[in-house]
C-alpha positions as a Python dict, from the first residue, in 0.01 Angstrom:
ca = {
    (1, 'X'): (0, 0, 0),
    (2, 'X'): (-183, -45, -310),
    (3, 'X'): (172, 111, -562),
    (4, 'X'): (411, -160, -373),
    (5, 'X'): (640, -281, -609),
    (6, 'X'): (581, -726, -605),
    (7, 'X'): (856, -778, -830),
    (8, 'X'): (1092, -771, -1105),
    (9, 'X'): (1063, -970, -1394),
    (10, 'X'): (1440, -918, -1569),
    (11, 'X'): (1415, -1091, -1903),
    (12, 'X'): (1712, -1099, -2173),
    (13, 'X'): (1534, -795, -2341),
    (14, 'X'): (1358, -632, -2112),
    (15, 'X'): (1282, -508, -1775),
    (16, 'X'): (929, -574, -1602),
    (17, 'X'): (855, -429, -1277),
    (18, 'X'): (463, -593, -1161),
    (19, 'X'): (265, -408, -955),
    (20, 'X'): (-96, -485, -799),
    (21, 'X'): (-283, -303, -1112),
    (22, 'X'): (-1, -251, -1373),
    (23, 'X'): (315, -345, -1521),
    (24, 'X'): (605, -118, -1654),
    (25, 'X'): (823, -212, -1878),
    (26, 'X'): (1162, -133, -1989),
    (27, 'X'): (1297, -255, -2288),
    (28, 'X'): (1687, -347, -2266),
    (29, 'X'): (1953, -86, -2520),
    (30, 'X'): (2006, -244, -2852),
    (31, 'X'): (1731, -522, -2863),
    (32, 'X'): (1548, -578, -3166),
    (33, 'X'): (1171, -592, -3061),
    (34, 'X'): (1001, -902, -3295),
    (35, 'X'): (715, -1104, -3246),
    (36, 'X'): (924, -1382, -3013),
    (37, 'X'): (968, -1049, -2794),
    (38, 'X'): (598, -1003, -2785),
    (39, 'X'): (462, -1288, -2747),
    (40, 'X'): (720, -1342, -2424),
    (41, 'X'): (531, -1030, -2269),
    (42, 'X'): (215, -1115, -2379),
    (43, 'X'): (273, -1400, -2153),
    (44, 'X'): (380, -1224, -1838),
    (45, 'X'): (81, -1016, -1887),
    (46, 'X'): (-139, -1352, -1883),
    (47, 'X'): (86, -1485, -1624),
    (48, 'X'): (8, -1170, -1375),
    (49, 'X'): (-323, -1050, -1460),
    (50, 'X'): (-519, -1373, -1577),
    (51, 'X'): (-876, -1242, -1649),
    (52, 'X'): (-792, -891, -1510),
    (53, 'X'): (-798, -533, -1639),
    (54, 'X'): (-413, -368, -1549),
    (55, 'X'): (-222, -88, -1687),
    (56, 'X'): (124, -51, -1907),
    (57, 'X'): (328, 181, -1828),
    (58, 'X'): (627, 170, -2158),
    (59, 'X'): (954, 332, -1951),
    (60, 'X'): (1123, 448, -2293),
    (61, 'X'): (1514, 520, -2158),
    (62, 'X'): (1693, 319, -2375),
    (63, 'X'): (1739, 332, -2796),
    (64, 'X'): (1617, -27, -2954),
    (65, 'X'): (1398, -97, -3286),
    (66, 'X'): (1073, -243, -3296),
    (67, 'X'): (947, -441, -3604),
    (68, 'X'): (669, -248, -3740),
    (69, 'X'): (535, -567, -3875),
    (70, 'X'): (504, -627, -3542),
    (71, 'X'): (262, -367, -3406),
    (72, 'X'): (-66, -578, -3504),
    (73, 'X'): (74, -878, -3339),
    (74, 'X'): (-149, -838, -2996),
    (75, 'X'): (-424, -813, -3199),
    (76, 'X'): (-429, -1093, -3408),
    (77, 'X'): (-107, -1369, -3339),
    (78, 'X'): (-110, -1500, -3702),
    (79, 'X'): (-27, -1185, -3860),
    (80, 'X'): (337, -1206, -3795),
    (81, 'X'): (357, -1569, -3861),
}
């Protein structure tokens, strides 16, 4: 079944459930979303799908802040440094 679930990936601040094509996260209540926090993910995402398109699906349920210094941190990793 191409949808089956592979596994969980259950991190101190979030939730990642892989997929064969995409990912969806689900960040924990209360966390406080910084660059350590993406760069972790950015990892499981290089980790799973090494030289391969996927999708993110962002499963927004629970309240938590993200740095908006933050936001340009996939783009370019020394901009949060």
């Amino acid at each position: 079944m191409q949808n089956q679930l592979l596994k969980i990936i259950d991190l101190d601040f979030v939730s990642i459930e892989v997929y064969p094509n995409f990912l969806i996260t689900t960040i924990k209540e209360g966390v406080v979303f910084d660059t350590i926090e993406l760069e972790t993910i950015y990892q499981v995402f290089e980790n799973q799908f090494p030289n391969k398109d996927f999708g993110l699906i962002a499963n927004r349920v629970h309240d938590y802040t993200v740095n908006p210094t933050c936001s340009r941190c996939g783009q370019d990793p020394y901009f949060c440094q």
